[in-house]
DOLOTOR-449764 format. One line per 4 residues: for each residue y, z, x of C-alpha. Coordinates in steps of 0.25 Angstrom, whole numbers, plus 5000, padded with zeros to 4 digits. Example, Ala and Ser with C-alpha at 12.3 -4.5 7.8 and 13.67 -1.06 7.14 Angstrom:
% residues 2
4982/5031/5049; 4996/5029/5055
This chain:
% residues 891
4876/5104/5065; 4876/5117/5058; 4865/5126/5056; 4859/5125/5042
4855/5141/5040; 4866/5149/5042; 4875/5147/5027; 4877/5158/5018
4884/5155/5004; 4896/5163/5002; 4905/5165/4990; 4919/5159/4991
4930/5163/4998; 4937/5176/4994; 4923/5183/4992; 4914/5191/5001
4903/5182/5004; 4889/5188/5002; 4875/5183/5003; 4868/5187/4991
4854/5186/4987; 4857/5173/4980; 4862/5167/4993; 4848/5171/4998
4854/5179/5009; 4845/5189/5007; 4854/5201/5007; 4868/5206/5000
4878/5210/5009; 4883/5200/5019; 4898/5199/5020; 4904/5188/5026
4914/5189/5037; 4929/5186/5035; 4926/5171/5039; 4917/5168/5027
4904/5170/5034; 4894/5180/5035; 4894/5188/5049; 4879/5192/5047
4866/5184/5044; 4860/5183/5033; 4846/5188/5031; 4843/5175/5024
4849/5163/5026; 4850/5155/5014; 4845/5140/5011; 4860/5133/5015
4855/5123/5003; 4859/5132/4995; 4875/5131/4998; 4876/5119/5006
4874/5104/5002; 4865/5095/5013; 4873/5087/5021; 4867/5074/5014
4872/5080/5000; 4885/5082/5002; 4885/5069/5008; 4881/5062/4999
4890/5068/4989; 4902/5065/4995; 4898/5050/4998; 4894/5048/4984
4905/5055/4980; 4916/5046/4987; 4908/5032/4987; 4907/5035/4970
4922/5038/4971; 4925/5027/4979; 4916/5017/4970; 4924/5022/4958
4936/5018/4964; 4931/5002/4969; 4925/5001/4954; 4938/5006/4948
4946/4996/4957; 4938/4984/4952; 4939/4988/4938; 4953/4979/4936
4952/4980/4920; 4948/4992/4912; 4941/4986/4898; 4943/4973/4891
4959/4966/4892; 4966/4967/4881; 4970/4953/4880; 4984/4955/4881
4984/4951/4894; 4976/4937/4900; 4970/4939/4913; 4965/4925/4913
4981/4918/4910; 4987/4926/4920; 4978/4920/4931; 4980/4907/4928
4995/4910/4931; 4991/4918/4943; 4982/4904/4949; 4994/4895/4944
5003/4904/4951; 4995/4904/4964; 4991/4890/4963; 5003/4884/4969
5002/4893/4982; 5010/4903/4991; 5023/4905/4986; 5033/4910/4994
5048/4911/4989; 5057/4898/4990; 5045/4889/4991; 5040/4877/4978
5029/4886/4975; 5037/4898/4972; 5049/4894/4966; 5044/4881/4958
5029/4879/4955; 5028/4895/4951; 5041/4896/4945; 5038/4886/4936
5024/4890/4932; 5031/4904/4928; 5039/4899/4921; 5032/4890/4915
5022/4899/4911; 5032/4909/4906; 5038/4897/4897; 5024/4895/4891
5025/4910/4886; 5040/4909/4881; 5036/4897/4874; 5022/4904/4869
5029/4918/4864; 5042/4910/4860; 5040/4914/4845; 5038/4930/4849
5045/4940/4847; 5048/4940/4861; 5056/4931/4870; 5055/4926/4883
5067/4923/4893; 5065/4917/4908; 5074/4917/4920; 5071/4912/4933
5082/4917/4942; 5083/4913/4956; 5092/4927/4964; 5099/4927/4975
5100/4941/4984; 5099/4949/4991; 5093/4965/4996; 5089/4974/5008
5077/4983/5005; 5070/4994/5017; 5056/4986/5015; 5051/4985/5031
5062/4993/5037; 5073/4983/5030; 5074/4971/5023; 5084/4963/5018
5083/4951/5009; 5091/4940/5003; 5085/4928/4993; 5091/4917/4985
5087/4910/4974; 5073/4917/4974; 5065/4915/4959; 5063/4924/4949
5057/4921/4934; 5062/4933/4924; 5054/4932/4910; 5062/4941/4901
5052/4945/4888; 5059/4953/4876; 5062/4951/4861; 5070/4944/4856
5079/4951/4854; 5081/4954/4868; 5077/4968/4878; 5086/4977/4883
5077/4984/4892; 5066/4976/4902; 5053/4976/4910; 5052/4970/4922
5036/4965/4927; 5040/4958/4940; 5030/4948/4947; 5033/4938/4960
5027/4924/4960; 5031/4922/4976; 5021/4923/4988; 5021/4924/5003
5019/4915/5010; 5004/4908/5011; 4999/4916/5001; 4998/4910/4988
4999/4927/4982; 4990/4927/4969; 4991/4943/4970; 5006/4943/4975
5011/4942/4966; 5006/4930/4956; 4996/4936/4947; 5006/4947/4945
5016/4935/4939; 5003/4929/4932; 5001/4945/4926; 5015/4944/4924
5015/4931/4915; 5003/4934/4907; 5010/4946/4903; 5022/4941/4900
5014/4930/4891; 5007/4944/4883; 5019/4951/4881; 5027/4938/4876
5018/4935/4866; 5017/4950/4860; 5018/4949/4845; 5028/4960/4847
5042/4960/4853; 5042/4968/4866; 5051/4979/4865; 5058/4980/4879
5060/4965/4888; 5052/4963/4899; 5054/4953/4911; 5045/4948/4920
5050/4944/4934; 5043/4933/4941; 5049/4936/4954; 5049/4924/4965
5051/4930/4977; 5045/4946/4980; 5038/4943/4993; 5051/4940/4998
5053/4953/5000; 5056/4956/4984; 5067/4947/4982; 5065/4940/4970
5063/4955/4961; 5078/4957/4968; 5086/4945/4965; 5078/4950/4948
5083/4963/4949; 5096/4963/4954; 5102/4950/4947; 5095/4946/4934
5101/4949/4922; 5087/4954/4915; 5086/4964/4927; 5096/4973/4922
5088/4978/4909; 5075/4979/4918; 5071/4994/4915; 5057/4994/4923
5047/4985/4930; 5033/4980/4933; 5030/4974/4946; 5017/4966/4949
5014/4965/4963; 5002/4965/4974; 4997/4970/4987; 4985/4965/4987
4976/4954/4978; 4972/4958/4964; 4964/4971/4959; 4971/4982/4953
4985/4982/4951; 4993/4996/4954; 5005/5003/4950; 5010/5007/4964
5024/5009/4961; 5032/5015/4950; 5046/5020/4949; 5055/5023/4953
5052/5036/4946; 5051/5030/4931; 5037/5038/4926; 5037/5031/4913
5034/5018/4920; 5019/5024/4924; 5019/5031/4913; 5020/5016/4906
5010/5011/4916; 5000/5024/4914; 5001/5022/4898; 5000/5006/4898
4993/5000/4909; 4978/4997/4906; 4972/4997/4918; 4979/5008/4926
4980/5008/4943; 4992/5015/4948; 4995/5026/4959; 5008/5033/4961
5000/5035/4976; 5004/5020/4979; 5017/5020/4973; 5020/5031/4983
5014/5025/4995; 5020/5012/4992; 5033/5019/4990; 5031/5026/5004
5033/5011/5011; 5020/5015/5018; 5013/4999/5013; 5022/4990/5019
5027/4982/5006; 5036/4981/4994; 5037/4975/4979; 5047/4970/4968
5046/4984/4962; 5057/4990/4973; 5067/4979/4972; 5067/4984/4957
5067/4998/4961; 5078/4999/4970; 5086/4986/4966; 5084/4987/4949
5081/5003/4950; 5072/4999/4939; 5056/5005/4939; 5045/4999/4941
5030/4999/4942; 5024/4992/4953; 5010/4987/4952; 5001/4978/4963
4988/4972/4966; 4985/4980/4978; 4968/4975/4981; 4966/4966/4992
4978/4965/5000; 4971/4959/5012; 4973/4945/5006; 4987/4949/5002
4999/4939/5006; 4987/4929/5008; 4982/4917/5005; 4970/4924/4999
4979/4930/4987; 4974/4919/4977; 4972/4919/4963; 4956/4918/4964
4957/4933/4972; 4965/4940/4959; 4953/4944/4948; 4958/4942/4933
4955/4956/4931; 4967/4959/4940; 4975/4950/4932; 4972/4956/4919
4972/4971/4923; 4986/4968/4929; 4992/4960/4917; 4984/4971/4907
4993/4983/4913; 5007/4974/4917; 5006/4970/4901; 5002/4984/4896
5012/4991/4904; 5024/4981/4900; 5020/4981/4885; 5022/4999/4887
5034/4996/4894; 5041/4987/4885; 5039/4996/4873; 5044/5009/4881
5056/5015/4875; 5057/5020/4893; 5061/5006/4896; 5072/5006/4889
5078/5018/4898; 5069/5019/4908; 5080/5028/4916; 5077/5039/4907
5062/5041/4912; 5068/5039/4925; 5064/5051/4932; 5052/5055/4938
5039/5050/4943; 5025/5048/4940; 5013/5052/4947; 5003/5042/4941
4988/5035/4947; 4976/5031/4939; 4961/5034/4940; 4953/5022/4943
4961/5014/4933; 4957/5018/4921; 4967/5028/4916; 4982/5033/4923
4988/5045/4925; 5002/5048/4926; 5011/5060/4925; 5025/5064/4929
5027/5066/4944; 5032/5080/4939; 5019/5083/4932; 5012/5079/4944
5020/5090/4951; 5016/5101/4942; 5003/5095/4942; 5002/5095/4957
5007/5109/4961; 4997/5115/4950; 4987/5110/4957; 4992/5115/4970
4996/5128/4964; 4981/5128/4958; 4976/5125/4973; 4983/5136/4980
4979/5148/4970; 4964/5143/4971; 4966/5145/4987; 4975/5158/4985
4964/5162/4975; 4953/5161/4986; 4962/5166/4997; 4965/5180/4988
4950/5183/4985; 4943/5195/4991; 4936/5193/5004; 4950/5184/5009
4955/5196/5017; 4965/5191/5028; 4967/5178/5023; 4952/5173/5027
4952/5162/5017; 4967/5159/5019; 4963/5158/5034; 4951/5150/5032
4958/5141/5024; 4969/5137/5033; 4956/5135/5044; 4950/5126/5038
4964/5119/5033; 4966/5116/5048; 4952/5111/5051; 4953/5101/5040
4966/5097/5044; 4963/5098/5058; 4951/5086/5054; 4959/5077/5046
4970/5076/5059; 4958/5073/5070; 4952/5065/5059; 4961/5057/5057
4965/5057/5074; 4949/5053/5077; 4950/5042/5066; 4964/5037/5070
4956/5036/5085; 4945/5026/5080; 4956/5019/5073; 4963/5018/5087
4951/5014/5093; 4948/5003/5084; 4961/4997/5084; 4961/4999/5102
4946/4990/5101; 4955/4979/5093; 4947/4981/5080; 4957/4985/5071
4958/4982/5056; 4942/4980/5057; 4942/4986/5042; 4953/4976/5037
4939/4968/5030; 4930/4979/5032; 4937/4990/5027; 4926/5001/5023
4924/5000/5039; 4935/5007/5041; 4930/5019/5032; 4916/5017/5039
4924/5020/5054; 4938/5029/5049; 4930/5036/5037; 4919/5038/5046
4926/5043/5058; 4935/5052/5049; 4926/5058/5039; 4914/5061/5052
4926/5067/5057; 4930/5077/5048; 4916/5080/5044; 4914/5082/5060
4926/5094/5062; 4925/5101/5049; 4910/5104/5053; 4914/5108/5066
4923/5118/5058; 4911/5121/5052; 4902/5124/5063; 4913/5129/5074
4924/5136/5064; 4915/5141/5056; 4903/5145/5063; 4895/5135/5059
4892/5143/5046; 4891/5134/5034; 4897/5141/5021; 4901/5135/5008
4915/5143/5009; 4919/5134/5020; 4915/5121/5009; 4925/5131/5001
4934/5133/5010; 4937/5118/5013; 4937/5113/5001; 4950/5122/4999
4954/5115/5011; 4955/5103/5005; 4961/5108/4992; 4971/5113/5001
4975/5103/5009; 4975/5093/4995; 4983/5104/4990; 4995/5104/5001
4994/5087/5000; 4998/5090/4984; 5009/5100/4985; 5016/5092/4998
5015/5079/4990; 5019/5084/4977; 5031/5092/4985; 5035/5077/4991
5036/5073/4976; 5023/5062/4978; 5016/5059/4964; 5005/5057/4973
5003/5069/4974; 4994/5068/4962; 4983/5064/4973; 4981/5078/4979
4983/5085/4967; 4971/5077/4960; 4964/5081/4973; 4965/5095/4972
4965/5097/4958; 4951/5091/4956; 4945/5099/4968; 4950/5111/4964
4946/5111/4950; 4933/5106/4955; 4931/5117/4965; 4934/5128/4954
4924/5122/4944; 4913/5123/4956; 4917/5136/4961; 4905/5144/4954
4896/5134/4960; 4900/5134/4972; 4900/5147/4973; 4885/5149/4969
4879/5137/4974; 4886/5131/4985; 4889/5119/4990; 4878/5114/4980
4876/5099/4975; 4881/5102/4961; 4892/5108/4966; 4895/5095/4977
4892/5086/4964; 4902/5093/4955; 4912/5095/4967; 4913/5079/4970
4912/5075/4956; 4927/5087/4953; 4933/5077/4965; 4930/5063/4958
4942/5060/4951; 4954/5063/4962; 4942/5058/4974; 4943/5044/4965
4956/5042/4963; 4961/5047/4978; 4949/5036/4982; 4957/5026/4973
4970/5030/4982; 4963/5028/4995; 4957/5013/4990; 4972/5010/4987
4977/5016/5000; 4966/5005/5008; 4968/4995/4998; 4982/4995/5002
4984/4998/5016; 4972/4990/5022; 4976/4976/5017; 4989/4982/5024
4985/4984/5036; 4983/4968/5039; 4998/4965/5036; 5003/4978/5041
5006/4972/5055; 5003/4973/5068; 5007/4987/5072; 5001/4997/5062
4987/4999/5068; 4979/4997/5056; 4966/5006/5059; 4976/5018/5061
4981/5017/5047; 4967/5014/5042; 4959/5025/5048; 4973/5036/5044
4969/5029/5030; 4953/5030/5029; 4957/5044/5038; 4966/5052/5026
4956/5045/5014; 4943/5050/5023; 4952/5064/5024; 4956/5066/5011
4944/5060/5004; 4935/5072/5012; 4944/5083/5008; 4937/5088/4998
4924/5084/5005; 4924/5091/5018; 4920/5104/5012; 4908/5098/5010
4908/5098/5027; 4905/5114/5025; 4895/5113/5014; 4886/5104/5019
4874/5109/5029; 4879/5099/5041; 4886/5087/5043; 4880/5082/5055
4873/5068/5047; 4886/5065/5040; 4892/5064/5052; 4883/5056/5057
4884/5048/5048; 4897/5047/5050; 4896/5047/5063; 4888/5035/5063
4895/5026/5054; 4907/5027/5062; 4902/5025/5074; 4896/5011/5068
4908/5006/5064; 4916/5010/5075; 4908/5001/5084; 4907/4990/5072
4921/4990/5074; 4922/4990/5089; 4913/4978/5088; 4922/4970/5079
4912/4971/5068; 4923/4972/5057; 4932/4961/5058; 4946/4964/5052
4949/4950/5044; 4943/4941/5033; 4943/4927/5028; 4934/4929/5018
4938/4923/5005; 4931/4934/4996; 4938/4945/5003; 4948/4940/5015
4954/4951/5023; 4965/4941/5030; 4971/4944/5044; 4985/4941/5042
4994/4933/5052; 5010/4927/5050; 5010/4914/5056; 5023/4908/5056
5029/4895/5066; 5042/4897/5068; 5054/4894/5078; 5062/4902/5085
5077/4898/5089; 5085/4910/5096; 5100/4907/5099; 5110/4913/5108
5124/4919/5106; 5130/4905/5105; 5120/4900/5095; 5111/4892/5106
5097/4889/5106; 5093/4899/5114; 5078/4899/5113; 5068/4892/5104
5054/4892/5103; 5043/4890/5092; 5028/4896/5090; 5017/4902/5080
5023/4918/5077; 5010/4926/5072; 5011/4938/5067; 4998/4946/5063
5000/4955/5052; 4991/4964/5056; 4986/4975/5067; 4975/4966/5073
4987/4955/5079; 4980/4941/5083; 4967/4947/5089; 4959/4942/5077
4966/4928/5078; 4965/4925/5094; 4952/4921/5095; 4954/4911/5083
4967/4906/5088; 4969/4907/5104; 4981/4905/5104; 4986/4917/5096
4984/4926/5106; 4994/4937/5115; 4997/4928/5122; 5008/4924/5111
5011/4937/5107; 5026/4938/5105; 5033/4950/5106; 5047/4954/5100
5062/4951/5105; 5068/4962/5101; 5082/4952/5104; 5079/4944/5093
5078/4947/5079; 5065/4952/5072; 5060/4949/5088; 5062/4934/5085
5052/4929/5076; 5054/4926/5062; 5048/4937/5053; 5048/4935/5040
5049/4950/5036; 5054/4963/5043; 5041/4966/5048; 5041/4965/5063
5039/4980/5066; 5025/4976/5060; 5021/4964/5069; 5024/4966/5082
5014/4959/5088; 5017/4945/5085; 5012/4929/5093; 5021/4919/5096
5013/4905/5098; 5022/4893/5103; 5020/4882/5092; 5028/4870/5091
5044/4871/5083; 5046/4873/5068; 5053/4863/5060; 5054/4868/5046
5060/4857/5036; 5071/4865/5033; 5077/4874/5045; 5085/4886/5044
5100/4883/5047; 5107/4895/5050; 5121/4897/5053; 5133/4908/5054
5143/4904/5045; 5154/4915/5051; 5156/4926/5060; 5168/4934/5059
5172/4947/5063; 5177/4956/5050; 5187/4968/5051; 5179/4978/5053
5173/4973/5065; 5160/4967/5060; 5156/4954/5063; 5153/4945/5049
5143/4933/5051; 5139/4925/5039; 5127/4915/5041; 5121/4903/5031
5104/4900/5033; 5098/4890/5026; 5082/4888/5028; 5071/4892/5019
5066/4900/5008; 5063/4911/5017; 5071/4916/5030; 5073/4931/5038
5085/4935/5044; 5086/4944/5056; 5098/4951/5060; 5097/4959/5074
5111/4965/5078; 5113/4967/5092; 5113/4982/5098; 5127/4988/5095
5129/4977/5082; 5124/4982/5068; 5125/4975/5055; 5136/4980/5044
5135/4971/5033; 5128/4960/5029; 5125/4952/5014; 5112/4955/5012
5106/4967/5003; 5117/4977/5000; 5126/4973/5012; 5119/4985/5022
5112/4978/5032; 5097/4985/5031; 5088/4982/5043; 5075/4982/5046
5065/4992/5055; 5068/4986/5068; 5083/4986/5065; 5085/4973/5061
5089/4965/5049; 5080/4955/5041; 5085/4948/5031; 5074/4942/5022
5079/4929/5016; 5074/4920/5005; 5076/4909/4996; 5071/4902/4983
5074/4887/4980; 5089/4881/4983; 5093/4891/4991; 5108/4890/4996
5112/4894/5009; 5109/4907/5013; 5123/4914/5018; 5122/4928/5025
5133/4935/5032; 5134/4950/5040; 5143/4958/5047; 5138/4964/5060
5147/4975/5069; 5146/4968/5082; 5140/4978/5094; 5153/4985/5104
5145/4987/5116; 5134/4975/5115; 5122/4976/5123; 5121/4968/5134
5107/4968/5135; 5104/4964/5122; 5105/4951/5115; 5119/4945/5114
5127/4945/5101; 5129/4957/5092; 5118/4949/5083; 5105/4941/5081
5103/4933/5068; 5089/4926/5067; 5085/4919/5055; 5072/4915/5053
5064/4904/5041; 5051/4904/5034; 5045/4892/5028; 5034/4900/5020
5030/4888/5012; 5031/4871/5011; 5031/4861/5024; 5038/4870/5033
5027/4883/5032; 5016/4874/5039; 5018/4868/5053; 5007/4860/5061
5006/4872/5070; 5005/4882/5059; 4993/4873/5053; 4985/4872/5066
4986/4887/5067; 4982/4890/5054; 4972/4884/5054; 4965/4892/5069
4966/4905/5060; 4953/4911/5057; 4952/4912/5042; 4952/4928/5041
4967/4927/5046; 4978/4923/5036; 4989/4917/5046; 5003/4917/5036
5011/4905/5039; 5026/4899/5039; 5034/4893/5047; 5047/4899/5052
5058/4899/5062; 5067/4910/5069; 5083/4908/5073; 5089/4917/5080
5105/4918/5084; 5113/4927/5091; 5127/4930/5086
């Protein structure tokens, strides 16, 4: 690569660089030319040992370095409980609840499982402890109340929702005399469908009751009330927290609230949303929890709407403007909303480490005089993360702004100080600065272009999501391909920029690149008002105070190994917590990818993912690029291993799905048997027909499944009517912009025990022009509506939410609709303003109404068809199941 006899050591930048005896030049006197580097041979050329580190060194530093770091982090993530439970809290009672709870299946809203057999555990258990803790000094009062209502949220583009008689079990615990002020700890008991949800969201009801039972038999009277909400009905898109909030009684003296909830299957709870605003609630959390895990970096990605889901916490946000903290199990969400979410897969560890920090935060609570007018310590936010779990830092979003522009402001003199010292006449450090600013730059963009090309090419061969199970291969290929390619253009700078001349200025100089580029990410995100800005601050605070501390030897010795040693080990601490952010950033979004649908191409955002960690991870490394004698067997190394796994990928080595009962990585697939009826202006049959719709929930479609099942192939691929509402099928959520690429199998009709009937009721023209049409449906415990107005027609009014029609991403409405027990008739009605020049070549009318069921659980889920399919799946795929039918009618 470079030759290994041409380094002379200069002094910093801003000095005149000389060869002085102890260099071994030989001779005094030797100026350097305005670039940094000596116009004249040296009479002796020094041992380049001396001032550079082997190749094989620095290596080896860095890999140590970051595989320590990165073991720090795994062994901090499997530690759930930090020294010996206090006792307070019974790890061992809670999970019989949870395995009572889970034993009697899935439990989706409406069904015998839901609203009878754990209703009645609950609130049997929560007798038991009224009946127990009777003679305290605090009393216990239960309310099951069963709302009706409805809203209109902007989840998916827009959503609107109406429920009747959904459960809820209220347990209000105060003293007796009574609370005028309470706490809120929310849980939900119900599932989707076919998944019997021992994650979400039962061990946070069995948390939940075991802390109830802990703080009821406190020999103490609590000084606040605190009520904890069983809610029956959240994966209905929330509605259960709802019908609480907006109607009961007790809501009304809720001051603040703890939400348990889940994104993936035990580990580590974290606090991922707080707020709004509200710093004393972290600061409660901060003070009280035991075993702290909580990142104001997720609270502001989730907030972002970048992950794809919601929780109980915004109905209480934005319908109850009460604050919250929102805490989730976020490990292992391959096997989330699957029949692999058992009881068996939750450690007791997990239970105990959850129930030590929901009890220890509720007992601060109910003793804080904030509680009691939490309006008053409204204002403000908090930046707030913790190291590793054992200790929490929080501080005041306002401090954090001090904080951060100290830092920057500490930055820029430490350049300016360089730039202003003798020797930088004409701006040459200035100059040299902004060069090999647009070189790194210049890296990361082709970088990240020449990964995003493998990606393209992997996902062209038909081998997407190949890391789904084997996950660190994707490090092995995109980390490979995208560290080998920065290592390969900055020692091209090296050899064709800069002559080829290897000096430990330029290790100087791109170190302050770095600190540079760190720098401008801190002022930008601090100027947007993001308390994540703490991130960059950490990581050019540490740096810099570390470079200053080195600066005498590395100005006498080098790039020496005591001075590499002591440089990595002044980068530990931000370097260990911003690996933490990255685990979370790939425990989040991989699991994601296999339900994200099937038009994100998943190995784009994977590689743009492993691409910005393998970026930001070399910052402060790629110096190392120019202290080094060569690079040529690092990147052969590198080299090499991608190369390997580029062709272990084009052969299918890595196949992306799992059936393994230790660690299942399901391939996820919505199966429902359904009818279709479409009827004509006149309200005549106009078409029927019946069949198997399968939707593949992920980028990889049916490829995987053809070859088990023949007949799924595309040759049954279906495609949209854009004529029809929600293109004719009958989707359960909003979500068609997601899965495009659906099959339509012809399979015998459905004949559900209990059919939808559906009727309009009246249509009559108002007098100011609209159009008014009230329908009744009657059918089961869960049904969407679908409401597409024909070109010129709009929607002015209708009964749902806040009477403003809210529509969805492709500019229709859907109506979510679901029922408990004994539901009446569901009566709807809106106003549409008919079209005045109507499109002839559109679809007759001046609107479509479709209506479609669901039978998630009982006799009418299965069919015999359904059960001869199911049973053709191979056992990596995880096929959800339900019958349902579709009615469409013109009007």
């Amino acid at each position: 690569m470079e030759s290994d006899t041409t380094v002379r050591r200069l002094k910093p930048y801003g000095t005149r660089s000389y060869a002085t005896p102890d260099d071994g030049a030989g001779s005094p006197g030797h100026r350097c030319g305005d670039n940094g580097y000596s116009s004249e041979e040296p009479k002796r050329k020094p041992d380049v040992s001396l001032y550079l580190l082997r190749e094989g060194v620095a290596t080896s530093l860095v890999c140590v370095f970051v595989l320590a770091l990165w073991g720090l982090v795994h062994l901090s993530l499997r530690q759930l409980v930090i020294g010996k439970p206090s006792g307070d809290f019974n790890a061992v009672r809670a999970r019989v609840h949870l395995e009572q709870i889970t034993s009697v299946g899935p439990r989706p809203v409406g069904s015998h499982e839901n609203e009878v057999l754990t209703v009645g555990y609950l609130l049997e258990q929560i007798e038991k402890i009224r009946l127990e803790t009777a003679a305290g000094p605090n009393q216990l009062t239960t309310d099951v109340q069963r709302p009706t209502g409805t809203f209109s949220i902007d989840f998916l583009g827009g959503f609107t929702s109406f429920y009747d008689r959904v459960t809820n079990i209220a347990v209000r615990l105060e003293p007796k005399g009574g609370a005028k002020h309470l706490m809120l700890a929310n849980c939900h008991f119900d599932t989707v469908a076919n998944s019997p949800g021992a994650s979400d969201d039962a061990v946070s009801c069995a948390v939940m009751l075991e802390v109830l039972h802990s703080l009821a038999n406190q020999s103490s009277p609590i000084h606040h009330g605190v009520v904890f909400l069983f809610n029956g009905a959240e994966e209905n898109i929330l509605q259960a927290s709802h019908g609480f909030i907006t109607q009961h009684p007790w809501a009304k003296q809720v001051r603040a609230f703890i939400n348990l909830e889940a994104a993936g299957v035990g580990g580590k709870e974290v606090v991922f949303q707080t707020g709004p605003e509200n710093p004393w609630l972290v600061e409660a959390y901060v003070q009280a929890a035991k075993h702290p895990f909580a990142s104001v970096v997720g609270q502001e990605v989730f907030q972002s709407g970048i992950i794809p889901s919601d929780t109980d916490f915004r109905i209480y946000r934005d319908f109850g403007n009460i604050p919250g903290i929102d805490l989730a199990f976020i490990e292992n969400g391959f096997i989330y909303h699957t029949k692999y979410d058992t009881a068996d897969r939750i450690l007791t560890d997990s239970i105990q480490r959850a129930g030590d920090n929901i009890l220890a935060v509720l007992k601060y609570l109910l003793t804080s005089e904030r509680l009691a007018d939490s309006s008053e310590y409204r204002h403000g936010n908090m930046v707030f993360f913790d190291l590793l779990g054992f200790v929490a830092v929080a501080y005041p979003a306002r401090v954090g702004t001090i904080l951060n522009y100290m830092v920057a402001t500490a930055t820029f003199l430490y350049l300016a100080k360089k730039a202003s010292l003798p020797g930088n006449g004409g701006g040459r450090y200035v100059r040299d600065l902004a060069y090999a600013t647009g070189i790194t730059v210049l890296c990361w963009v082709v970088t990240l272009l020449l990964v995003l090309i493998v990606a393209l090419l992997v996902t062209l061969m038909g081998r997407s999501m190949f890391w789904y199970t084997h996950f660190y291969a994707s490090i092995c290929l995109y980390g490979t391909a995208a560290a080998g390619k920065m290592i390969l253009i900055h020692t091209l700078a090296k050899n064709l920029h800069y002559g080829g001349v290897r000096l430990v200025e330029l290790g100087d100089l791109y170190f302050d690149v770095s600190l540079l580029l760190w720098c401008c990410s801190l002022v930008c995100l601090t100027q947007q008002g993001l308390c994540s800005a703490y991130v960059p601050m950490l990581m050019v605070a540490f740096p810099l105070v570390t470079k200053l501390l080195l600066a005498r030897e590395f100005k006498h010795r080098g790039a020496s190994l005591k001075y590499s040693v002591l440089y990595l080990l002044g980068l530990a601490l931000p370097y260990v917590h911003f690996m933490f952010l990255i685990w979370v950033v790939f425990e989040i979004f991989t699991p994601i990818m296999g339900r994200s649908g099937t038009e994100i191409p998943p190995e784009v955002v994977l590689a743009t993912l492993v691409t910005l960690a393998t970026i930001f991870l070399s910052s402060f490394f790629l110096h190392f690029v120019y202290l080094v004698r060569s690079t040529k067997w690092i990147l052969s190394a590198l080299g090499s291993v991608f190369i390997i796994l580029f062709l272990l990928v084009s052969c299918g080595v890595f196949f992306p799905f799992s059936g393994s009962p230790e660690s299942p990585r399901p391939k996820r697939v919505f199966l429902q048997h359904t009818t279709r009826t479409f009827h004509n202006l006149e309200g005549q049959v106009e078409s029927r027909d019946s069949g198997l719709w399968i939707n593949s929930f992920d980028f990889t479609g049916i490829q995987h499944i053809t070859p088990h099942i023949p007949e799924i192939n595309d040759s049954v691929r279906t495609h949209c009517r854009e004529d029809r509402p929600f293109c004719g099928y009958p989707w359960f959520l909003p979500v068609k912009f997601l899965s495009k690429k659906n099959w339509y199998l012809p399979a015998p009709e459905v004949s559900p025990s209990s059919p939808v009937e559906f009727s309009l009721v009246s249509k009559e023209e108002t007098r100011w022009g609209t159009v008014k049409m009230t329908f009744n449906v009657k059918g089961p415990s869960h049904m969407s509506l679908y409401l597409m107005p024909h070109r010129g027609a709009s929607l002015s009014t209708w009964s749902f939410g806040d009477g403003t029609p809210q529509f969805d991403l492709s500019g229709e409405y859907f109506i979510f609709y679901s029922h408990g027990l004994d539901a009446p008739t569901w009566t709807f009605w809106f106003e549409i303003q008919p079209p005045r020049d109507p499109d002839p070549s559109g679809p007759e009318g001046m609107i479509s109404v479709a209506i479609s069921t669901h039978y998630f659980f009982g006799d009418d889920q299965r069919t015999a068809q359904l059960e001869e399919m199911l049973l053709k799946f191979p056992t990596w795929a995880f096929p959800s199941f339900w019958v349902s039918t579709y009615d469409m009618y013109r009007y």
